[in-house]
N, C-alpha and C positions, 0 to 999 in steps of 0.2 A: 606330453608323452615323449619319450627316449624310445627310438628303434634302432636296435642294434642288427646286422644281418651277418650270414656266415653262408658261403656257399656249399654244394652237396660234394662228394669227394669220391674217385674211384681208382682204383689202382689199376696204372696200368703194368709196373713190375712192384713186385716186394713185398707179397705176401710171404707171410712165414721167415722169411731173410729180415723184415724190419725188426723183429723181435731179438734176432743177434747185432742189430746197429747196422746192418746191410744196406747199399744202395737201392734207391725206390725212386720213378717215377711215378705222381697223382696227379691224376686232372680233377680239375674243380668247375664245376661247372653250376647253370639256371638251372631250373629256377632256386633263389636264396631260402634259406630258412631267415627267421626273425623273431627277434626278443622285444616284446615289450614292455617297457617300466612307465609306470606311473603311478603319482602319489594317491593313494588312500586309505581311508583309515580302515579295509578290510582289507588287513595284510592277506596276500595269494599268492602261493605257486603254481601257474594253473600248466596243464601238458607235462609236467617235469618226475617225473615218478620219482620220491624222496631216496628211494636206496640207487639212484643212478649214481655216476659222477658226479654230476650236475648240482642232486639234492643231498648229496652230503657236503658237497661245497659250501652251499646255500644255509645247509645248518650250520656250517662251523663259520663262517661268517655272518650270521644273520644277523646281527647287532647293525651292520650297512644295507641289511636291508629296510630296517625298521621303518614304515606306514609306505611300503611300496605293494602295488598289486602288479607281478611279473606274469607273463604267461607267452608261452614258446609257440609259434607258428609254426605248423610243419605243412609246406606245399606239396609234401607224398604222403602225406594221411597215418603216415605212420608204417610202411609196408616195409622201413628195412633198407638195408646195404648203402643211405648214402649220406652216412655220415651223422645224425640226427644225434645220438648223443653225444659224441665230441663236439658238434656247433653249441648242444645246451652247454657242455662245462665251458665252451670256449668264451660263449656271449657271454655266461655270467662272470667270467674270469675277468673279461677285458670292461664288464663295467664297472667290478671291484677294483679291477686294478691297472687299468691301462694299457697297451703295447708293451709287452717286456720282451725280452730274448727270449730267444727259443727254448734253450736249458731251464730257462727259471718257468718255464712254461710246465712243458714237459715234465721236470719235476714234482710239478704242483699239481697237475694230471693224472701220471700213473701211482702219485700218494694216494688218490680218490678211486682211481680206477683199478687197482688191483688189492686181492686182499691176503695176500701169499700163498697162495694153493697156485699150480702151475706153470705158467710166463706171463711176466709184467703184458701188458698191450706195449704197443712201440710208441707211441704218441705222435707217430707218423702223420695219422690225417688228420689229428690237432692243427700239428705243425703247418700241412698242405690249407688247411681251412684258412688259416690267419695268411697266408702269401700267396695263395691264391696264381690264378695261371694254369699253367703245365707244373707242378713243382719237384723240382726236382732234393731229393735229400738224403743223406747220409748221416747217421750220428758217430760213424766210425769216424770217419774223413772229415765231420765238420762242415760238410759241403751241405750249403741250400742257395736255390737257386732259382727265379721265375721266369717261365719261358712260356711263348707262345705260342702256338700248333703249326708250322712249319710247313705241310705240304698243300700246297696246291693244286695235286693231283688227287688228292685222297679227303674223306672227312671220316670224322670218328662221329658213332652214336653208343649211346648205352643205353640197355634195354634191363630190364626187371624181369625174373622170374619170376616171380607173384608168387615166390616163396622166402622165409628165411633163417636164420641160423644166428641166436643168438651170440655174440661171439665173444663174449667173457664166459660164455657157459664152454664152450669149444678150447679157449687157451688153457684152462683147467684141465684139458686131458694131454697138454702138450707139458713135456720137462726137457731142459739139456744136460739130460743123465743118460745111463744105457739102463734106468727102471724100463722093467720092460712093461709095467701096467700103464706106461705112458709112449704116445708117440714121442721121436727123438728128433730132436733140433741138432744133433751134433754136427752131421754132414749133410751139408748143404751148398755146398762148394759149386755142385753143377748149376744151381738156381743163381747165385751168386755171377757167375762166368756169365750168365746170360743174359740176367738183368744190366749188367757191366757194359756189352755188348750193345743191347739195346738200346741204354740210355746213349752210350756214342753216338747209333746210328741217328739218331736222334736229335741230337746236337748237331750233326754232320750231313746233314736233311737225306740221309742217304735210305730210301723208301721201300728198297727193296731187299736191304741191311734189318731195318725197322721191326716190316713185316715178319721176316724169319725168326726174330729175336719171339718176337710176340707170342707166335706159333709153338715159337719152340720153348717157351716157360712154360703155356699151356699142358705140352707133352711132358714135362719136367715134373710137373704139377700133378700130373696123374699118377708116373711112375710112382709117387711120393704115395700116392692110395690118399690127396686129396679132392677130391670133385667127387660132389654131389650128384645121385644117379639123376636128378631131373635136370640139370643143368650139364650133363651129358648127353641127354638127348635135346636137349635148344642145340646145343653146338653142335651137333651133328646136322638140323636143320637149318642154322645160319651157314654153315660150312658150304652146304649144297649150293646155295645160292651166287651164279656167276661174279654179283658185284660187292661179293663179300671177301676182302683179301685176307683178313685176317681175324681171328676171332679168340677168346681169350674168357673165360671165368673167373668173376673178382669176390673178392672179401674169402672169410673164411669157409673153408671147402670148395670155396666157389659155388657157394649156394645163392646170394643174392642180384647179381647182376652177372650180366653180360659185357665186354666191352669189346667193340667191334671196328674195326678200320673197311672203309667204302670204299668205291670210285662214285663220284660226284653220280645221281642219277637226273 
């Protein structure tokens, strides 16, 4: 048997920005998801829903998969936000095809993953899944980059709202036109400035640089009329909490998780 693993992924800048080639930090973190291959002669795709990425991959390659039984582990049961179908196109990617660059990645991703109706996905937490760390990336700049969490004053956790928001169904109502039956990607400049910002402080282990960057994409994120009303009220609950510095809503509308910066308890 062949396992292949891919960590779970969360943004902590560059929502909606990655979709124009914007700067994004993601952290990737345990527990893995995992792919298993092995040969039988009851070919299987088990966990992989065929109209994912994943399983139109699988069809349009299937001749390399012939007399394999695959089936995808998911260690969140399936609840959303961290990452779960970009690790399946990724594992199946990488046992078709090996380590490639990121472009040729990328490419072969958002071919599966989007079907022309509203904005591509960025292939951002593709990218973050296979390099793993703190990843930093840009496909404007060219820049990718793995780093490792920096403060030792502080720890991040992320939590789940035990809700979620499909988010190919969601980039569908997003366009970069002024149609006004769609949200507008044109101006995003303030999100852009921030995430900029943050990823510095970040680099520059500057903590309390960091935090305001964080905070202030959250607020950025609102004005924009993205966040979900229940993940409006977690964050108003983590907010409360003394040894919570900063707190932050991820994925699309910020329905799925939470990502939050501590002081050590």
């Amino acid at each position: 048997m062949i396992k292949l693993t891919a960590p779970a992924k969360t943004f902590i800048f560059g929502e909606y920005i990655a979709l124009i080639d914007g700067p994004t930090l993601i952290a990737t973190t345990e527990p893995f998801f995992e792919l298993r291959i092995e040969d039988s002669l009851d070919e299987a795709l088990i966990h992989i829903h065929p109209d994912s990425p994943a399983g139109q991959f699988y069809q349009s390659e299937k001749k390399y998969f012939v007399s394999k039984k695959i089936e995808f582990c998911d260690p969140y049961e399936g609840c959303g936000g961290y990452g779960a179908s970009s690790a399946q196109f990724l594992l199946l990617y990488e046992y078709r095809y090996g380590k490639t660059d990121w472009k040729t990645l990328r490419d072969c991703y958002q071919g599966f993953a989007w079907n022309g109706k509203g904005i591509k996905p960025s292939g951002a937490d593709v990218i973050a899944q296979v390099t793993g760390g703190i990843t930093e990336f840009c496909a404007d700049t060219q820049v990718l980059k793995k780093h490792m969490w920096p403060f030792k004053e502080a720890v991040f956790s992320i939590v789940h709202t035990q809700k979620k928001l499909a988010t190919h169904e969601h980039l569908q109502t997003l366009c970069a036109s002024e149609d006004k039956h769609f949200l507008a990607l044109d101006d995003l400049s303030d999100l852009i400035q921030i995430a900029a910002q943050g990823i510095h402080a970040f680099k520059q282990q500057d903590l309390d640089a960091f935090i305001h960057a964080i905070n202030a994409y959250q607020t950025a994120l609102e004005q924009h009329g993205w966040l979900a009303p229940h993940s409006a009220q977690l964050l108003s609950e983590y907010r409360a909490q003394p040894h919570v510095l900063a707190a932050k809503a991820c994925g699309a509308m910020g329905a799925d998780t939470l990502f939050l910066v501590q002081t050590p308890l």
